[in-house]
mmCIF file as Biopython writes it, N, C-alpha, C and O atoms, coordinates in Angstrom:
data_model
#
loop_
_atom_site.group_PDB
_atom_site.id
_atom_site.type_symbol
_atom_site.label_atom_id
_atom_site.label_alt_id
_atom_site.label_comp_id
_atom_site.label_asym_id
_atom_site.label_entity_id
_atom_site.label_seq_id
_atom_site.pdbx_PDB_ins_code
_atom_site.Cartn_x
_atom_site.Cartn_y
_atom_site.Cartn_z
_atom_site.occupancy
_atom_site.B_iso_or_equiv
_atom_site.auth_seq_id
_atom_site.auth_asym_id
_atom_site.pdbx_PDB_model_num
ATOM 1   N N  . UNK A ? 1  ? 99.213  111.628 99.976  1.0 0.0 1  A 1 
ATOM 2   C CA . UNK A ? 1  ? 99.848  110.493 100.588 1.0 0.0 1  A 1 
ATOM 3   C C  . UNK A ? 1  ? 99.090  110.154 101.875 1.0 0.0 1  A 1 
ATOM 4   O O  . UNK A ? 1  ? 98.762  111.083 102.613 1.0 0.0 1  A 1 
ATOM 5   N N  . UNK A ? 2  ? 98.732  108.656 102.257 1.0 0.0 2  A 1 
ATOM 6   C CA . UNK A ? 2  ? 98.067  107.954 102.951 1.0 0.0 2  A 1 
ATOM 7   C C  . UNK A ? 2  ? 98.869  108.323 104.180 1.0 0.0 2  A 1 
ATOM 8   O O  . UNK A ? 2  ? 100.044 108.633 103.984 1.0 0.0 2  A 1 
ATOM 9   N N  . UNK A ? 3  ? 98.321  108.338 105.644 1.0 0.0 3  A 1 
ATOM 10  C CA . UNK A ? 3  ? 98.720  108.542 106.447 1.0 0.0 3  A 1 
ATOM 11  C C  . UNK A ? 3  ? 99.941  107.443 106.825 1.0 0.0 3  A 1 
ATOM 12  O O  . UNK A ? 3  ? 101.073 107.633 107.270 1.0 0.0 3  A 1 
ATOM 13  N N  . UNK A ? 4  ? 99.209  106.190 106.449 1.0 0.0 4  A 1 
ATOM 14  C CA . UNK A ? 4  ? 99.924  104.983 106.766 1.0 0.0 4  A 1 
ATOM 15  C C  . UNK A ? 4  ? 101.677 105.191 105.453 1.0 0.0 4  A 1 
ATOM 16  O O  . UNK A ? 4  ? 102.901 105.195 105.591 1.0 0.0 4  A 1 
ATOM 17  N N  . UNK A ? 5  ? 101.038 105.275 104.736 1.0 0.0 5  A 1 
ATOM 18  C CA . UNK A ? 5  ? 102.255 105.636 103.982 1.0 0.0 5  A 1 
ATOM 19  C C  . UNK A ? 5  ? 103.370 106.862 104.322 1.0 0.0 5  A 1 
ATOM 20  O O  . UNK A ? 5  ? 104.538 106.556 104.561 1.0 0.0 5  A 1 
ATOM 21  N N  . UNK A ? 6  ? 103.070 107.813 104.325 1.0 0.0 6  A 1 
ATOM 22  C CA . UNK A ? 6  ? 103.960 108.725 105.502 1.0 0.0 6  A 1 
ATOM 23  C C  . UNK A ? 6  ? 104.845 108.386 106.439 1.0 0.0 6  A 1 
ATOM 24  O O  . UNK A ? 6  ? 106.024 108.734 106.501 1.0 0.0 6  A 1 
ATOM 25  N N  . UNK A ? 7  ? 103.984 107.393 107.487 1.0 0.0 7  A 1 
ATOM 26  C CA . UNK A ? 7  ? 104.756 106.784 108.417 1.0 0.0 7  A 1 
ATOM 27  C C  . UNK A ? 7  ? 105.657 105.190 107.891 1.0 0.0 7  A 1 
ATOM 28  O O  . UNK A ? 7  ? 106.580 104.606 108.458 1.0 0.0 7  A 1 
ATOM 29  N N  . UNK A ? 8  ? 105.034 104.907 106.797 1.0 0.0 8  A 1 
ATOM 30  C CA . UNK A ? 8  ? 105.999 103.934 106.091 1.0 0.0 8  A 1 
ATOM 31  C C  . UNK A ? 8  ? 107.600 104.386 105.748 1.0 0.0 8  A 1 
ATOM 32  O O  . UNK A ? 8  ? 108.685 103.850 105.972 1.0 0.0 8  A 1 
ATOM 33  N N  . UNK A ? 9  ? 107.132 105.821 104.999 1.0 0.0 9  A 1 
ATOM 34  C CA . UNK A ? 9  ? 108.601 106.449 104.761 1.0 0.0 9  A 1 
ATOM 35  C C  . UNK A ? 9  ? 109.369 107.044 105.412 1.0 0.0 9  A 1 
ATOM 36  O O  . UNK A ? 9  ? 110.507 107.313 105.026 1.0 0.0 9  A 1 
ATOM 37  N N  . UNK A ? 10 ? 108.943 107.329 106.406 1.0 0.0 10 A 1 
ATOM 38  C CA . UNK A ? 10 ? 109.601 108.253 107.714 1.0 0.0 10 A 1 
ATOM 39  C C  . UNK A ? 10 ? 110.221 107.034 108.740 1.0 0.0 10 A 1 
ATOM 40  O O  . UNK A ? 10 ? 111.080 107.364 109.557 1.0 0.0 10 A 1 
ATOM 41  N N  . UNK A ? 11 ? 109.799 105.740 108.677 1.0 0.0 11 A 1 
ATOM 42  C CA . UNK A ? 11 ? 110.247 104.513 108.936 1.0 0.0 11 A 1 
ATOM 43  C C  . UNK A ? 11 ? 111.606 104.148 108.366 1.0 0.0 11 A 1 
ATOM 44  O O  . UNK A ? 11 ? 112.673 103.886 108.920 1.0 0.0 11 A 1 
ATOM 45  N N  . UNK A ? 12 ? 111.276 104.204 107.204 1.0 0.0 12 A 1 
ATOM 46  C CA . UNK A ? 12 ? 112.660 103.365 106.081 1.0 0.0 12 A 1 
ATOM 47  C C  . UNK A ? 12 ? 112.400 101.702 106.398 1.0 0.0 12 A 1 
ATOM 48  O O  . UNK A ? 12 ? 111.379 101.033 106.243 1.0 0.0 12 A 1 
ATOM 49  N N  . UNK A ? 13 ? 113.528 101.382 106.824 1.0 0.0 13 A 1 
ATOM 50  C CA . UNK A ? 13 ? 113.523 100.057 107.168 1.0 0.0 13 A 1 
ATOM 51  C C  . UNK A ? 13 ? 112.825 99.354  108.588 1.0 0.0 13 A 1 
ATOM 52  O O  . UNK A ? 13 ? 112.647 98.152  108.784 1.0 0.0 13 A 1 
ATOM 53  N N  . UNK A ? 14 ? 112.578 100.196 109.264 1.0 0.0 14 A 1 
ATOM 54  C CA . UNK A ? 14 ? 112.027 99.761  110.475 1.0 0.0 14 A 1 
ATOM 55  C C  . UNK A ? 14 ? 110.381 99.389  110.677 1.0 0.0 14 A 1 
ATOM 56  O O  . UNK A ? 14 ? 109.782 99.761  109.667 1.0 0.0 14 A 1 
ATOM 57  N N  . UNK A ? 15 ? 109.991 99.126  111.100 1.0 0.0 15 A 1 
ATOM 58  C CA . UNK A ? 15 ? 108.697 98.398  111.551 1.0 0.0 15 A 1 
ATOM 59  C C  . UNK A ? 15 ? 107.433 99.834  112.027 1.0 0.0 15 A 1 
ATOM 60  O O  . UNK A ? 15 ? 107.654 100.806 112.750 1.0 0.0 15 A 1 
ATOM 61  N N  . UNK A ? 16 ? 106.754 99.635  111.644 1.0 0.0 16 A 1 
ATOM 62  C CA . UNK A ? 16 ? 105.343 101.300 111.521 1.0 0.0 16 A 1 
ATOM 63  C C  . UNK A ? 16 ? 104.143 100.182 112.618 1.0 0.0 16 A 1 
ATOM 64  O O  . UNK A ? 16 ? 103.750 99.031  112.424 1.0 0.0 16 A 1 
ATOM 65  N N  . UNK A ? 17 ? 103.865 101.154 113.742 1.0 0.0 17 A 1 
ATOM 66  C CA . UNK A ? 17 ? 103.164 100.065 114.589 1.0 0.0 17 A 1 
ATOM 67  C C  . UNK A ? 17 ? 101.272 100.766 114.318 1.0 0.0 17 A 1 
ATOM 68  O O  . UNK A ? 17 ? 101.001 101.796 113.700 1.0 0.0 17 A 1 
ATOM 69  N N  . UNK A ? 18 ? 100.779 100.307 114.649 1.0 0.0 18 A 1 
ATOM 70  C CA . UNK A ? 18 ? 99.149  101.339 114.249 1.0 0.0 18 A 1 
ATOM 71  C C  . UNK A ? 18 ? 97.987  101.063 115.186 1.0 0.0 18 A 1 
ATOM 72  O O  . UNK A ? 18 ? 97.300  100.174 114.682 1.0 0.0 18 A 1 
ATOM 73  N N  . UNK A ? 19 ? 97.587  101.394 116.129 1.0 0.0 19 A 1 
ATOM 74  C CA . UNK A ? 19 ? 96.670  101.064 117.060 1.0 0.0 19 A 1 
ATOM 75  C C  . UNK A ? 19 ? 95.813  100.358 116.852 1.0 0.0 19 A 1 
ATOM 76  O O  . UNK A ? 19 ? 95.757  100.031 115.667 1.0 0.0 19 A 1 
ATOM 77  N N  . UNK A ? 20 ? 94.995  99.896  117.539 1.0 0.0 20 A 1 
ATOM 78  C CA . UNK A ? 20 ? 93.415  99.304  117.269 1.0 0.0 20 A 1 
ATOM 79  C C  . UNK A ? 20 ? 92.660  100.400 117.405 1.0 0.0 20 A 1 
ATOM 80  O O  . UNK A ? 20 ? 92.934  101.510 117.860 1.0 0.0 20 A 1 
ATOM 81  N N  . UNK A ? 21 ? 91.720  99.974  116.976 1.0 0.0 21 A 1 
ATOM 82  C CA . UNK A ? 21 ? 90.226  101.008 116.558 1.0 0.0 21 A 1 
ATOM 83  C C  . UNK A ? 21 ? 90.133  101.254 114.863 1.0 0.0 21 A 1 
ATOM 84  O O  . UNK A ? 21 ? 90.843  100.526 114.170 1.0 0.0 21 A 1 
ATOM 85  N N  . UNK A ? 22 ? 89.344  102.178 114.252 1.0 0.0 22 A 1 
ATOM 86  C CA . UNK A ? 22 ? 89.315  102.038 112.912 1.0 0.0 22 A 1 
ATOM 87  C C  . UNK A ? 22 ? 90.505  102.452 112.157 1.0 0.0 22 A 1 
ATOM 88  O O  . UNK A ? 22 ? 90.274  102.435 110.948 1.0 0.0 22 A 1 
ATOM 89  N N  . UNK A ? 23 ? 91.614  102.792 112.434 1.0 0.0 23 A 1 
ATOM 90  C CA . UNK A ? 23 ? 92.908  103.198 112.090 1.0 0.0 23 A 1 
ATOM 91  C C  . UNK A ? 23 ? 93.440  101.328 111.738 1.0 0.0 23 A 1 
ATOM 92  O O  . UNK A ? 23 ? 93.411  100.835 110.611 1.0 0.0 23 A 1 
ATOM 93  N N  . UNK A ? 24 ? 93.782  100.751 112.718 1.0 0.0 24 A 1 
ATOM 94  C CA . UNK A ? 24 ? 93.962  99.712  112.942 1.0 0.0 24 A 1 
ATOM 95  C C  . UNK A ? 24 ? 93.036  98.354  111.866 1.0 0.0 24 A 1 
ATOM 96  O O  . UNK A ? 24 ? 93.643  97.472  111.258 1.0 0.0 24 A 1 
ATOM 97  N N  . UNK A ? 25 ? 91.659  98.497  111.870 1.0 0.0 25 A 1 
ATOM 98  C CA . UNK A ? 25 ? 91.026  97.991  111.347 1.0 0.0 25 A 1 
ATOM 99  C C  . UNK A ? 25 ? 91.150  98.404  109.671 1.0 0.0 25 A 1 
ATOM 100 O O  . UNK A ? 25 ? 90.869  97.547  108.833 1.0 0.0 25 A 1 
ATOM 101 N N  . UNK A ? 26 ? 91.548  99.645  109.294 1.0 0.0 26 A 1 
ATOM 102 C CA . UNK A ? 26 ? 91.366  99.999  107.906 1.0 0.0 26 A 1 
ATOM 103 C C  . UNK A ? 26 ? 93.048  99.206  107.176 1.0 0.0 26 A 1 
ATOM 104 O O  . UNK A ? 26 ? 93.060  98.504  106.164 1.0 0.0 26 A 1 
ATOM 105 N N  . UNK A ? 27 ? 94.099  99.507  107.873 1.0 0.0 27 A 1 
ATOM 106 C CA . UNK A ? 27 ? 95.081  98.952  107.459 1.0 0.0 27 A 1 
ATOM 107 C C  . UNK A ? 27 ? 94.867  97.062  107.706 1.0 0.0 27 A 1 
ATOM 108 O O  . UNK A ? 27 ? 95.517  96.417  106.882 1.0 0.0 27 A 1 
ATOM 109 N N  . UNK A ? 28 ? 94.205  96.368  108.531 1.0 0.0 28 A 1 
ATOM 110 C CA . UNK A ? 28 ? 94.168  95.332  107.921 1.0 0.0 28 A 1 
ATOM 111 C C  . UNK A ? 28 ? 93.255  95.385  107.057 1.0 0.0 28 A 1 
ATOM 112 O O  . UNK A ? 28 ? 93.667  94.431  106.398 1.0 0.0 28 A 1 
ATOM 113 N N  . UNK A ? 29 ? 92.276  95.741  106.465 1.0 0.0 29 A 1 
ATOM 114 C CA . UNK A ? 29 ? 91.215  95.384  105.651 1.0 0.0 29 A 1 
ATOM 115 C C  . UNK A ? 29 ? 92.474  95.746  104.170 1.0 0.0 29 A 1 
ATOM 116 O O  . UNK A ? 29 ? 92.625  95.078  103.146 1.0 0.0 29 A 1 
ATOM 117 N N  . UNK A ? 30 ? 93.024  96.721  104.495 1.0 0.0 30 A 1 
ATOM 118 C CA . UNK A ? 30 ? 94.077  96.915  103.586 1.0 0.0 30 A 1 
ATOM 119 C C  . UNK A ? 30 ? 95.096  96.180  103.020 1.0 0.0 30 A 1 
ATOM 120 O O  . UNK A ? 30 ? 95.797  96.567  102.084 1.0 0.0 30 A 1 
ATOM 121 N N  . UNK A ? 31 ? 95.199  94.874  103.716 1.0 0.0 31 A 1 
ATOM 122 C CA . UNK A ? 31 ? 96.205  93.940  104.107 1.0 0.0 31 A 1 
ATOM 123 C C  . UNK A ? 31 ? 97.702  94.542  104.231 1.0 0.0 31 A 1 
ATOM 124 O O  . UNK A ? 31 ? 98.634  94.048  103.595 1.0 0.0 31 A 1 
ATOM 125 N N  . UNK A ? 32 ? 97.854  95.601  105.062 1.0 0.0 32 A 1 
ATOM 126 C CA . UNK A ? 32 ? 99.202  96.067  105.456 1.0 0.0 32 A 1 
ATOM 127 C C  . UNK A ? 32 ? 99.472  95.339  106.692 1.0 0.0 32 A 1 
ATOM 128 O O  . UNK A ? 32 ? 100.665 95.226  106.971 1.0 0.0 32 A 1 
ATOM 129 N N  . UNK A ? 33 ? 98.633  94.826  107.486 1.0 0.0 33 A 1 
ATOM 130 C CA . UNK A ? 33 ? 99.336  94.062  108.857 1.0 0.0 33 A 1 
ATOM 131 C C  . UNK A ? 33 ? 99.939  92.779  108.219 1.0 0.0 33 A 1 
ATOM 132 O O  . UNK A ? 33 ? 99.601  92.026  107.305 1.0 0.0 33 A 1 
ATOM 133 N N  . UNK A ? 34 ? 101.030 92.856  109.138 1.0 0.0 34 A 1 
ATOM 134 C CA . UNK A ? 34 ? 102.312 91.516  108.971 1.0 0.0 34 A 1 
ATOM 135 C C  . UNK A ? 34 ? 101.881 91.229  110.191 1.0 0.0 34 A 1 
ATOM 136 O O  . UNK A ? 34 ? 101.780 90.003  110.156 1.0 0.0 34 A 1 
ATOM 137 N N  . UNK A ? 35 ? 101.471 91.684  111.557 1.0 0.0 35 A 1 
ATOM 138 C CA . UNK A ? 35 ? 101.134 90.993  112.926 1.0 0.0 35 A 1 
ATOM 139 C C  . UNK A ? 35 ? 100.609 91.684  113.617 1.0 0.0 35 A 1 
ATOM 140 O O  . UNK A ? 35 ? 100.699 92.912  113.602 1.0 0.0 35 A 1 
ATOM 141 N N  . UNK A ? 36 ? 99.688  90.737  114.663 1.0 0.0 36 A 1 
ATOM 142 C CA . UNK A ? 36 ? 99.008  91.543  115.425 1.0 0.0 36 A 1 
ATOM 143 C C  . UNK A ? 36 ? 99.462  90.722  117.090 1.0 0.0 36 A 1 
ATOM 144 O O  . UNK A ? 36 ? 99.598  89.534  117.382 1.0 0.0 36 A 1 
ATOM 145 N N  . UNK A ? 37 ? 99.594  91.987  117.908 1.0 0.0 37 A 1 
ATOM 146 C CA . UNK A ? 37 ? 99.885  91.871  119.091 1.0 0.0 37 A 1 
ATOM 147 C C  . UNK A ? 37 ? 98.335  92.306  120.427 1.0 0.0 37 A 1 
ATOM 148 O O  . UNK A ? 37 ? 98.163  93.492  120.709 1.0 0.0 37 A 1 
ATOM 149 N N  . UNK A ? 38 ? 97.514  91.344  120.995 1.0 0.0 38 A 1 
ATOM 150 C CA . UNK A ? 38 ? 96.963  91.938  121.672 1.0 0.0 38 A 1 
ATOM 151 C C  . UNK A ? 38 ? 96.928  91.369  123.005 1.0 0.0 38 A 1 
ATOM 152 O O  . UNK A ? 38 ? 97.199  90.195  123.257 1.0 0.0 38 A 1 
ATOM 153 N N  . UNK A ? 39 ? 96.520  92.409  124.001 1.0 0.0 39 A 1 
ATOM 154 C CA . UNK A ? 39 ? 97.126  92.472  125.619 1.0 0.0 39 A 1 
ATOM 155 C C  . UNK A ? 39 ? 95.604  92.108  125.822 1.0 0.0 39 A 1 
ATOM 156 O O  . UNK A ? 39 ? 94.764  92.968  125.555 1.0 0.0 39 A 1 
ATOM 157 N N  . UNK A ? 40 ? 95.297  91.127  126.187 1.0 0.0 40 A 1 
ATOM 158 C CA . UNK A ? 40 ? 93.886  90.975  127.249 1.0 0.0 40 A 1 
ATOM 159 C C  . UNK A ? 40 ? 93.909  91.060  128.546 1.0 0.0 40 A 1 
ATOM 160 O O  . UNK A ? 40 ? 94.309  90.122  129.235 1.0 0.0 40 A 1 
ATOM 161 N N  . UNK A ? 41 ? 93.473  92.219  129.063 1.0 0.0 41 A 1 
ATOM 162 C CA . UNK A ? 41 ? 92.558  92.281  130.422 1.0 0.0 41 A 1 
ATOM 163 C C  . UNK A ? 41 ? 91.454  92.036  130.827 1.0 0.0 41 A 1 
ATOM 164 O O  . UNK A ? 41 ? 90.389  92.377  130.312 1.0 0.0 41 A 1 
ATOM 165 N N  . UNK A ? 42 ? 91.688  91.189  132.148 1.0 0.0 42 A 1 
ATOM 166 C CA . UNK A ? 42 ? 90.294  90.858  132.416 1.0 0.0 42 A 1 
ATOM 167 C C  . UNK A ? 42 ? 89.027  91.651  133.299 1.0 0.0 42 A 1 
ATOM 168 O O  . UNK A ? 42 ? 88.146  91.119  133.975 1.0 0.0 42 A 1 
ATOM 169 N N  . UNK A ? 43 ? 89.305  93.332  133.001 1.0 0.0 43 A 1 
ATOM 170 C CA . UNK A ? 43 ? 88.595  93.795  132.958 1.0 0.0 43 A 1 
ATOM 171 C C  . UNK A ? 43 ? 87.808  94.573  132.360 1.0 0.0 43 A 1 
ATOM 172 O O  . UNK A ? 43 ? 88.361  94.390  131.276 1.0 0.0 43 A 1 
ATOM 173 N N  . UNK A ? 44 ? 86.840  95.424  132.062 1.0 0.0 44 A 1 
ATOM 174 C CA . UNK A ? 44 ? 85.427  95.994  131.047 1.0 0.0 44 A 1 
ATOM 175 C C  . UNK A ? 44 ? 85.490  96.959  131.602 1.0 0.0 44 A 1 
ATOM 176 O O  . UNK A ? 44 ? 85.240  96.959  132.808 1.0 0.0 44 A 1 
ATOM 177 N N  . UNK A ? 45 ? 85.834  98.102  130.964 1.0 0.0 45 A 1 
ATOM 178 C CA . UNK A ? 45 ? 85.410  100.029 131.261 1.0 0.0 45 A 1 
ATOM 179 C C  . UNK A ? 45 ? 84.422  100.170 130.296 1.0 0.0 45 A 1 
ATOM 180 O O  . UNK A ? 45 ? 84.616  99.914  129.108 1.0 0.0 45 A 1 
ATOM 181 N N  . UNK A ? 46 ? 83.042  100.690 130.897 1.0 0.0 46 A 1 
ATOM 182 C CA . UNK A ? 46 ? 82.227  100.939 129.938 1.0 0.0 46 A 1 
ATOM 183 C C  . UNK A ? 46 ? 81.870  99.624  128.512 1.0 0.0 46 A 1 
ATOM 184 O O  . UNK A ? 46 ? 82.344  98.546  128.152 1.0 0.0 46 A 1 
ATOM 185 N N  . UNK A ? 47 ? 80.824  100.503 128.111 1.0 0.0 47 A 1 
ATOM 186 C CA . UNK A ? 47 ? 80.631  99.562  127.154 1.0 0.0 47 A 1 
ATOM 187 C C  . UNK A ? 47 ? 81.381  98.493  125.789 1.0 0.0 47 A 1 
ATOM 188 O O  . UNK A ? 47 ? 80.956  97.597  125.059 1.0 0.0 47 A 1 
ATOM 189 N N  . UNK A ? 48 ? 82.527  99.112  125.959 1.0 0.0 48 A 1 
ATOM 190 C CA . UNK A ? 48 ? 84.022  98.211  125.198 1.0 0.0 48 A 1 
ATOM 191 C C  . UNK A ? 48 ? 84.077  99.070  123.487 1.0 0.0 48 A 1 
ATOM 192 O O  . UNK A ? 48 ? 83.289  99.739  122.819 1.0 0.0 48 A 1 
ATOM 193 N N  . UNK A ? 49 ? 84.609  98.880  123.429 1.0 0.0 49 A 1 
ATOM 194 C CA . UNK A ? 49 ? 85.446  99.718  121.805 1.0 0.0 49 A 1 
ATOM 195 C C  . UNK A ? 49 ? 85.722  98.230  121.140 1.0 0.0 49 A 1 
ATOM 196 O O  . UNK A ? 49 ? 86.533  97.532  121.751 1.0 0.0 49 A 1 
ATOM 197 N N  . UNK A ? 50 ? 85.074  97.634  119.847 1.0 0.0 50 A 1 
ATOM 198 C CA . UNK A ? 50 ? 85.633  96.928  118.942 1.0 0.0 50 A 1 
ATOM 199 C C  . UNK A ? 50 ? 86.852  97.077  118.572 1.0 0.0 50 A 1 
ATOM 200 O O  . UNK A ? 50 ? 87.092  97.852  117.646 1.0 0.0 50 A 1 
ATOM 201 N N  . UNK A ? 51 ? 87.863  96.389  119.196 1.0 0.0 51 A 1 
ATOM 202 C CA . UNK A ? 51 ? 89.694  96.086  118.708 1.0 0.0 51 A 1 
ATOM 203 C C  . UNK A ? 51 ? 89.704  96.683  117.841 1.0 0.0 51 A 1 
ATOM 204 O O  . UNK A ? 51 ? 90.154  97.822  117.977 1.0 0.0 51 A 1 
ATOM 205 N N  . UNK A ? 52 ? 89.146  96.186  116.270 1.0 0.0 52 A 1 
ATOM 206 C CA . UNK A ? 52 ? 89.652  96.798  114.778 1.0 0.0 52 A 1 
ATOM 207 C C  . UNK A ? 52 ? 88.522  97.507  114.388 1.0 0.0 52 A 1 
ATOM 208 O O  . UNK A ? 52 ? 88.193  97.224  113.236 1.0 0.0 52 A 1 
ATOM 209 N N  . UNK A ? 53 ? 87.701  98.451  115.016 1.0 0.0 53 A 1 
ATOM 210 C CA . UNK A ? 53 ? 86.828  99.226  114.527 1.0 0.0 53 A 1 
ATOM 211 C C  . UNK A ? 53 ? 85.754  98.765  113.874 1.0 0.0 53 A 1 
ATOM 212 O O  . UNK A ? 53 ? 85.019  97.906  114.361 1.0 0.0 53 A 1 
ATOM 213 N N  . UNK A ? 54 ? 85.548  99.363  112.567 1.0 0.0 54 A 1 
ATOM 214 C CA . UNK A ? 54 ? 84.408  98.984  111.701 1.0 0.0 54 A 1 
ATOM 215 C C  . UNK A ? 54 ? 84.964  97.764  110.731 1.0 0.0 54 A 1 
ATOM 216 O O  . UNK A ? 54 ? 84.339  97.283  109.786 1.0 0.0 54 A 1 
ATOM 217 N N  . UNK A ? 55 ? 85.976  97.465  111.077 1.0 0.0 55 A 1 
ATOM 218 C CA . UNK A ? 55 ? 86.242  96.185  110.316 1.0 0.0 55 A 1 
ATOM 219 C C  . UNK A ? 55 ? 85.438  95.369  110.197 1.0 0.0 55 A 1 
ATOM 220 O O  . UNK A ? 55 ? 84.900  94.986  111.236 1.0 0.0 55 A 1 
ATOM 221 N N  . UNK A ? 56 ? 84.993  94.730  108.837 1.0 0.0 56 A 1 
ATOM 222 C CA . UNK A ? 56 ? 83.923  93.677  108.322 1.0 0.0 56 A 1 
ATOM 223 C C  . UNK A ? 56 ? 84.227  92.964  107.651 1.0 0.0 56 A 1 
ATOM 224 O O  . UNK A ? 56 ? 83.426  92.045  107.485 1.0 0.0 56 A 1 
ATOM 225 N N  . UNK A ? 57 ? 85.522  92.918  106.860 1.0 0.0 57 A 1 
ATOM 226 C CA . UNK A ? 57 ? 85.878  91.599  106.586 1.0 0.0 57 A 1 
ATOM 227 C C  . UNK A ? 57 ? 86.105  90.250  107.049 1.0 0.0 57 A 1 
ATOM 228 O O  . UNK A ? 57 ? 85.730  89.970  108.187 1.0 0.0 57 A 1 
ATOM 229 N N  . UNK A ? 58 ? 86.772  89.206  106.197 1.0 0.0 58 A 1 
ATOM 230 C CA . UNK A ? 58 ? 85.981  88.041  106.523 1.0 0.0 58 A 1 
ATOM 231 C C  . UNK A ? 58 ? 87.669  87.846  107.905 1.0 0.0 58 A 1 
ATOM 232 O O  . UNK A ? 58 ? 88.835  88.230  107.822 1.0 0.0 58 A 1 
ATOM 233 N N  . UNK A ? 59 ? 86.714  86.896  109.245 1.0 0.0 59 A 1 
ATOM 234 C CA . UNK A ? 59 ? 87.774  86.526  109.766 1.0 0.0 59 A 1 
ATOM 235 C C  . UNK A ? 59 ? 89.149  86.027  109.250 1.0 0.0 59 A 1 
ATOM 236 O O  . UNK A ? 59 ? 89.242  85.294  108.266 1.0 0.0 59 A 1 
ATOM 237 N N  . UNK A ? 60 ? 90.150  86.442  109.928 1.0 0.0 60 A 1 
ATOM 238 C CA . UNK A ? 60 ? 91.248  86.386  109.659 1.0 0.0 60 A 1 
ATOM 239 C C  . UNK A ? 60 ? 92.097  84.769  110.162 1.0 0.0 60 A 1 
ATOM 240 O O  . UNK A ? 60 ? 91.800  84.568  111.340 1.0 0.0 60 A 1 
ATOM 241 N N  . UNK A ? 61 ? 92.922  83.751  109.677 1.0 0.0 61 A 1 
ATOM 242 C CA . UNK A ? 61 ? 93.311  82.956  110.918 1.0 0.0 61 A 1 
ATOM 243 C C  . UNK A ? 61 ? 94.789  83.486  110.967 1.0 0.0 61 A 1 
ATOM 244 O O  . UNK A ? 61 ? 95.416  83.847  109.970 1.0 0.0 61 A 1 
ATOM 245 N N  . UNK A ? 62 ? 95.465  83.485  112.802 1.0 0.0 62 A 1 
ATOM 246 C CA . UNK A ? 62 ? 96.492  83.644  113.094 1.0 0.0 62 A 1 
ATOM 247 C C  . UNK A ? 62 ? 97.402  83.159  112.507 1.0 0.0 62 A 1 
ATOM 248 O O  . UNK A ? 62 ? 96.954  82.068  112.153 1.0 0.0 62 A 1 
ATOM 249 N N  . UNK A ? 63 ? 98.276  83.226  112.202 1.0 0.0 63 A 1 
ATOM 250 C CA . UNK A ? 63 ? 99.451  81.639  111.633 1.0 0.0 63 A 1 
ATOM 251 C C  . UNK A ? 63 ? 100.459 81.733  113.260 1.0 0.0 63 A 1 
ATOM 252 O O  . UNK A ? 63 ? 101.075 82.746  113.592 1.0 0.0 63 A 1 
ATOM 253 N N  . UNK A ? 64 ? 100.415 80.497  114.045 1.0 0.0 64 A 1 
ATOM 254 C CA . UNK A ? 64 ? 101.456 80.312  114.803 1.0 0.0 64 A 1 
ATOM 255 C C  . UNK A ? 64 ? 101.146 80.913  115.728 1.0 0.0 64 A 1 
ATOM 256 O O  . UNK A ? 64 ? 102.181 81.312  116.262 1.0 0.0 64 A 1 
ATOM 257 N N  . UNK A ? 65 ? 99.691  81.454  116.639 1.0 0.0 65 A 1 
ATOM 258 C CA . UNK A ? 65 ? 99.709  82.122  117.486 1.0 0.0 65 A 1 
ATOM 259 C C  . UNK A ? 65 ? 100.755 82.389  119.531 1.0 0.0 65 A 1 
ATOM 260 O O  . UNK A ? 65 ? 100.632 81.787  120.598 1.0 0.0 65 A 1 
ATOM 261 N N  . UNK A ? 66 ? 101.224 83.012  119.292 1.0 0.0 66 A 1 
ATOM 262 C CA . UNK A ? 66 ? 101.892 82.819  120.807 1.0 0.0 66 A 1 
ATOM 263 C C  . UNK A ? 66 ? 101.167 83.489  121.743 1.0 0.0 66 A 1 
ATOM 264 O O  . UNK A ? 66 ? 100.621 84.565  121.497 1.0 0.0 66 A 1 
ATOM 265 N N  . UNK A ? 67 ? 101.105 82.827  123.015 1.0 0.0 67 A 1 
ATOM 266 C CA . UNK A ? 67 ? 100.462 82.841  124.027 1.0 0.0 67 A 1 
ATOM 267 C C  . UNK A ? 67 ? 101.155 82.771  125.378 1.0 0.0 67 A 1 
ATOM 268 O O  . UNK A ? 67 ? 101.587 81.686  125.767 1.0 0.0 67 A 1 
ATOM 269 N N  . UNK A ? 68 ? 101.305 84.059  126.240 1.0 0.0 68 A 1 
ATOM 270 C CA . UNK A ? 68 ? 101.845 84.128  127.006 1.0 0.0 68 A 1 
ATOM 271 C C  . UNK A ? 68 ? 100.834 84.516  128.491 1.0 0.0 68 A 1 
ATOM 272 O O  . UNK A ? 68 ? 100.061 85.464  128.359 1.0 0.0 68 A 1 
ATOM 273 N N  . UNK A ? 69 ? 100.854 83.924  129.602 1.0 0.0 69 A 1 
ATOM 274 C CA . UNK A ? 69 ? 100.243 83.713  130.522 1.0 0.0 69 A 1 
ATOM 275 C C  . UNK A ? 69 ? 100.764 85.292  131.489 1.0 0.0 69 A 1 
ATOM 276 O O  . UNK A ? 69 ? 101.802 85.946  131.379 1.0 0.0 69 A 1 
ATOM 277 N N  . UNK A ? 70 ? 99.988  85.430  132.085 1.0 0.0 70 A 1 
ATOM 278 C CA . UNK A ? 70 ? 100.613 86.803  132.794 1.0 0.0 70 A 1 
ATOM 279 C C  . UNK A ? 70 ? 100.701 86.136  134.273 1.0 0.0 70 A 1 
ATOM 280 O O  . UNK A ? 70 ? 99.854  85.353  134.704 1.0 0.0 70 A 1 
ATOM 281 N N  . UNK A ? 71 ? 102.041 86.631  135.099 1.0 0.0 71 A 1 
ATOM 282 C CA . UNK A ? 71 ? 102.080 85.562  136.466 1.0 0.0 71 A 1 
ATOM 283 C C  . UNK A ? 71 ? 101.333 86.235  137.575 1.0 0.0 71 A 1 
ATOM 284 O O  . UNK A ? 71 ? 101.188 85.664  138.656 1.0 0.0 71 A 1 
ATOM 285 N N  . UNK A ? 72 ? 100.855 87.426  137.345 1.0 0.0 72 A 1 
ATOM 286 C CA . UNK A ? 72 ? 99.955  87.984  138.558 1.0 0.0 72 A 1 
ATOM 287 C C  . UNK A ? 72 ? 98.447  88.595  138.178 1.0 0.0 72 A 1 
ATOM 288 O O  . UNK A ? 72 ? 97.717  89.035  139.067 1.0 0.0 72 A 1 
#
């Protein structure tokens, strides 16, 4: 049993959240994401980590993206 699946059943009805990096990237290539939530900072540590890892499939489009402004 898939890791992601594990935490599907140990879920039940509730919502299984999965980081970015290739964890993140393998379940969408998987098409298990229903949504993606990401926090932009506008700052750079080091050379940066690709969001969804080795993900190479084809771009994705948002449906309905929300956009929230940060006040400080």
């Amino acid at each position: 049993m898939s890791a992601l699946e594990q935490a599907k059943a140990y879920a039940g009805n509730k919502d299984v959240s999965v980081s970015p990096g290739n964890v993140g990237g393998q379940a969408l290539a998987a098409g298990l994401v229903d949504e993606v939530r990401v926090d932009l900072v506008l700052v750079v540590f080091g050379a940066g980590v690709r969001y969804f890892g080795d993900y190479t499939g084809i771009p994705l489009l948002l449906d309905n993206p929300e956009l929230v402004q940060a006040t400080e």
